[in-house]
N, C-alpha and C positions, 0 to 999 in steps of 0.2 A: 208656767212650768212647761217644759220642753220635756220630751219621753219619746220613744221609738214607737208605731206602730205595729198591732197583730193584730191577725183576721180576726178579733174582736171589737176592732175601731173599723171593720170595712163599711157598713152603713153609715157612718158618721162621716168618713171620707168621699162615699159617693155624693154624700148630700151637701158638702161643701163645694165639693168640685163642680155639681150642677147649679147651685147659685152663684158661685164663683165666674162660671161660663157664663150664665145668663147677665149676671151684670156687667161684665166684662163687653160679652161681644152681642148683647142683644139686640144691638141698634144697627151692627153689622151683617150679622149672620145669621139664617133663619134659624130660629127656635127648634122647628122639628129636624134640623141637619145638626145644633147642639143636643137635642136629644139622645139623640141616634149615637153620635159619636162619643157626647157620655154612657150609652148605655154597655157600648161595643167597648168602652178603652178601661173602663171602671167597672167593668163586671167582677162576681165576685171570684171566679176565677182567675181575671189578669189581674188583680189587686192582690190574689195572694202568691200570683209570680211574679210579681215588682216587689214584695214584702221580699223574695227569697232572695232577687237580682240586685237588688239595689237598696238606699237606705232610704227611710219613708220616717220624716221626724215630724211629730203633732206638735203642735200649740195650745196648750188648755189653760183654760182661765180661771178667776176665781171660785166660780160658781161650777168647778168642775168640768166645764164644757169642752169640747172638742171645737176651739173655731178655728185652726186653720193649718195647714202641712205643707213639707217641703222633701222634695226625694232629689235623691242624687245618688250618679253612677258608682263603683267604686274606683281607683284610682285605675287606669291601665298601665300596660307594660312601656306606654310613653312618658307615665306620670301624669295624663290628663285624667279630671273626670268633669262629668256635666250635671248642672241643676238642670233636671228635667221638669220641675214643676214646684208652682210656689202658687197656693190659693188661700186665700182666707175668705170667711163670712165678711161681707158686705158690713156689716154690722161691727167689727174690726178690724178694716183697715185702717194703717196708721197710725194702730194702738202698742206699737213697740215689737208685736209677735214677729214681723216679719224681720226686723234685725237679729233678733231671741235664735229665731229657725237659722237663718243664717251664718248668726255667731258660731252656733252650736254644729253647724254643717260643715264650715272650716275649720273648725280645731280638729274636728276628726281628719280634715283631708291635709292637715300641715305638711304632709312630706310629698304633697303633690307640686307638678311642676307651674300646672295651672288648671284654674276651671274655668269651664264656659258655660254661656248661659244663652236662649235663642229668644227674644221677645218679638211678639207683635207689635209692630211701626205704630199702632196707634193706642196700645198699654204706653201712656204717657209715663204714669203713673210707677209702674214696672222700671222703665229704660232711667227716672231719674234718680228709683231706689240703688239700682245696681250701678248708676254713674255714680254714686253718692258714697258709694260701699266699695270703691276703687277698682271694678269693673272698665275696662275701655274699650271702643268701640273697636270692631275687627274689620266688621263688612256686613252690607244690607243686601240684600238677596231679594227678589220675586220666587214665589214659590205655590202652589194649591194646598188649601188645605178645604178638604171634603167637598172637590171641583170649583171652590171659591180663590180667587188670584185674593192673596195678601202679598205684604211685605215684611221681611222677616229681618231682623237683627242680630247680628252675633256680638256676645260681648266678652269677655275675657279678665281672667282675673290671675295676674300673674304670682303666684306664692314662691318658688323655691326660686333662686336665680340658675341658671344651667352655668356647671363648670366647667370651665377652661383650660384646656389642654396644650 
């Protein structure tokens, strides 16, 4: 089941997004600089101004559970918005949520012009779901993130075609 989050899923989404990070980039990026920056980016304060900003859709499973979300901007005065984040429990990835979230992300943005999405070079995993989901690539970038040199991707998902005048 897909459903919108409220500041009554914010624990459940910090504790995602902190094993979500630790699996992700644990082998990359030190532990207490992922702490830190889940502590500061998922507090329960910025979590319930991203609930207000933006749209924050859960994934829950059979057994009730909260394993995993997706948020996105809303549409701008361009027609763009951005998937600013996509995590699930280690425990399922791969188990269909993450098309579920994204299904359910696009139908709401149908009258956008396009979305983008920015992955890390080495979320293999990420760059193939969103090639796979008709995302295409824009442009790779170097960029810090919490004084760490990554490499960053931008991908693109073209929805409305722009008219012709």
């Amino acid at each position: 089941m897909i459903r919108k989050m409220t500041v009554d899923d914010i624990k459940d989404v910090q504790q995602i997004a902190l094993t979500s990070w630790q699996y992700m980039f644990g082998e990359y990026i030190p532990e207490e600089v992922i702490q830190s920056f889940i502590e500061r980016t998922y507090s329960d304060l910025m979590l319930k101004k991203q609930i207000e900003k933006t749209t924050v859709l859960l994934a829950i499973d059979s057994q009730e559970q909260t394993v995993g979300y997706l948020s996105y901007t809303p549409i701008d005065v361009d027609g763009e918005s951005e998937v600013t984040a996509l995590h699930m429990l280690p425990s399922h990835l791969n188990c269909g949520y993450e098309e579920l979230l994204l299904t359910e992300a696009l139908q709401s943005l149908s009258t956008a012009q396009n979305v983008d999405v920015y992955v890390d070079e080495r979320s293999r995993d990420l760059q193939e779901f969103y090639s796979k989901n008709g995302f295409v690539l824009v442009e790779s970038f170097q960029e810090e993130f919490e004084g760490i040199p990554v490499e960053t991707i931008h991908y693109s998902l073209p929805i409305k075609q722009h008219a012709h005048s």
